[in-house]
Structures are given as C-alpha cells and as structure tokens.
C-alpha positions as CSV (number, residue, x, y, z in Angstrom):
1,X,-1.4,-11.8,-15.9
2,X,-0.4,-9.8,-13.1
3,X,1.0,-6.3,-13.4
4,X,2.9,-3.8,-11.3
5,X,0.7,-0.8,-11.4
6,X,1.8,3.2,-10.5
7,X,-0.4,4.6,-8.5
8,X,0.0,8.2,-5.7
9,X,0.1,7.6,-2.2
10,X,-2.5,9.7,-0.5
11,X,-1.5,8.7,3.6
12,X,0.2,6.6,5.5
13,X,-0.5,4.5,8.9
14,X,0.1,1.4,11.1
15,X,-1.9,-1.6,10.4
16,X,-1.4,-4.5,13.1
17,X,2.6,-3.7,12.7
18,X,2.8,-3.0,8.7
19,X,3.2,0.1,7.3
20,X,0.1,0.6,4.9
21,X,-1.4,3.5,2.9
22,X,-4.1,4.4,0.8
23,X,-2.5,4.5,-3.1
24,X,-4.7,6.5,-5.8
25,X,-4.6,4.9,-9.0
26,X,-6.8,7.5,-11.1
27,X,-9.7,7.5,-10.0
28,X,-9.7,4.1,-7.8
29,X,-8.1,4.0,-4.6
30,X,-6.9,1.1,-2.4
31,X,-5.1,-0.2,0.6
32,X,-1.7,-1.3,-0.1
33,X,1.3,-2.4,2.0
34,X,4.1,-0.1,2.2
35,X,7.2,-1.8,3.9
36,X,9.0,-2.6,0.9
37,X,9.6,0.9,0.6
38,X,10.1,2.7,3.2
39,X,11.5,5.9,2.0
40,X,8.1,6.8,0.2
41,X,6.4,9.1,1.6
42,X,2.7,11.0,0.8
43,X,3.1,12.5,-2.9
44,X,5.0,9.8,-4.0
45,X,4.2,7.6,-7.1
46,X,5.1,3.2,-6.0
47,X,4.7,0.8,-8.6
48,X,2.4,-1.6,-6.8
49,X,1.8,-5.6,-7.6
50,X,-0.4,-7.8,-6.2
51,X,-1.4,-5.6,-3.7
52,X,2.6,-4.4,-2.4
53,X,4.6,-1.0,-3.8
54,X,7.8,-2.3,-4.8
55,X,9.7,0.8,-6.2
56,X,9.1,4.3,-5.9
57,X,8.6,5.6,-9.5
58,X,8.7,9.2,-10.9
59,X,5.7,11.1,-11.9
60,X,6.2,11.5,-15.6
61,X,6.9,7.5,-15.2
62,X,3.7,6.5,-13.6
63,X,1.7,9.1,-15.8
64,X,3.3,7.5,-18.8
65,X,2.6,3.8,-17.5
66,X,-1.0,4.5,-16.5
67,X,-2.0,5.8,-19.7
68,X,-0.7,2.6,-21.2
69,X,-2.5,0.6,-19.0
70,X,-5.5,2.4,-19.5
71,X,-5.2,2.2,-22.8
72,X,-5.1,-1.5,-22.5
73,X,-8.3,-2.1,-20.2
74,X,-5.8,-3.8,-17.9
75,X,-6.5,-1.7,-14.5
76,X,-9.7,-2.9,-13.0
77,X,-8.3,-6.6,-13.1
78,X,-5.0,-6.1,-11.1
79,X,-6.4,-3.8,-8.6
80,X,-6.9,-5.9,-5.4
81,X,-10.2,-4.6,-3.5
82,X,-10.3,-1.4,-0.9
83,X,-10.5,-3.9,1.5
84,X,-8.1,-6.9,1.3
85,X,-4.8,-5.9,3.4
86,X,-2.0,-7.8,2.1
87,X,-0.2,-9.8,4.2
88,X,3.1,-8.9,5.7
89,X,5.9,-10.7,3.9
90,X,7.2,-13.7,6.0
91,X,11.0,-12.5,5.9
C-alpha cells in the first residue's frame, strides 16, 4: 500500500536540474523531489508519496496524520531510502 506521508522540509537545492530537499519525517530524514511544489519553502510541512511532495500541508495537519501513521506501524515501509533520488517526472 503506498501512502502520502507529511514530513518538514529542512533545505532545499539543485540536483542535476530538480529541485530536491531533505524532508524530516520524525526522526527519519530523506531526499525527496520538490518540483511539484514549488512554493514550499524550509519550515514547511509536504505530503510526500513515493518519494515526491505533492501538497503543502499545515502543521496541526501533518502532526495529526503522523501520529496516525505512527500509530499504525505504516512509516518505515513508505519511506524510500536517504539515498534514492526520484526521478524527475517526464512532463
């Protein structure tokens, strides 16, 4: 099952032409691809999936979400690793 998953973007940078960032979720952290939204900036809470934030979210959302998910076990699986980059989309 996959899962869109909130997690806090701690920076932002280029990677081979893709805007990427590092996204805290708790205590995990990982690489994720940024360009489907491009008004979030550091600070912000994204709902990623599969390794791409697709929506900004607010913090008492995310909060709310990842205690649910936490609840559930359901975080370690959907995480992709630290280092596996998504692709850019082909569009």
């Amino acid at each position: 099952m996959c899962l869109a998953i909130p997690g806090k973007i701690l920076d932002t940078h280029d990677h081979d032409g893709t805007r990427a960032g590092r996204v805290q979720f708790g205590g995990i952290v990982r690489q994720v691809c940024l360009d489907f939204v491009p008004e979030a900036v550091v600070g912000d809470y994204v709902m990623v999936h599969v390794g791409f934030a697709i929506s900004r979210v607010d913090t008492e959302e995310a909060e709310r979400t990842y205690k649910l998910l936490e609840e559930m076990g359901a975080l370690e699986d959907e995480l992709p690793k630290l280092d596996e980059t998504p692709s850019p989309s082909p569009h």
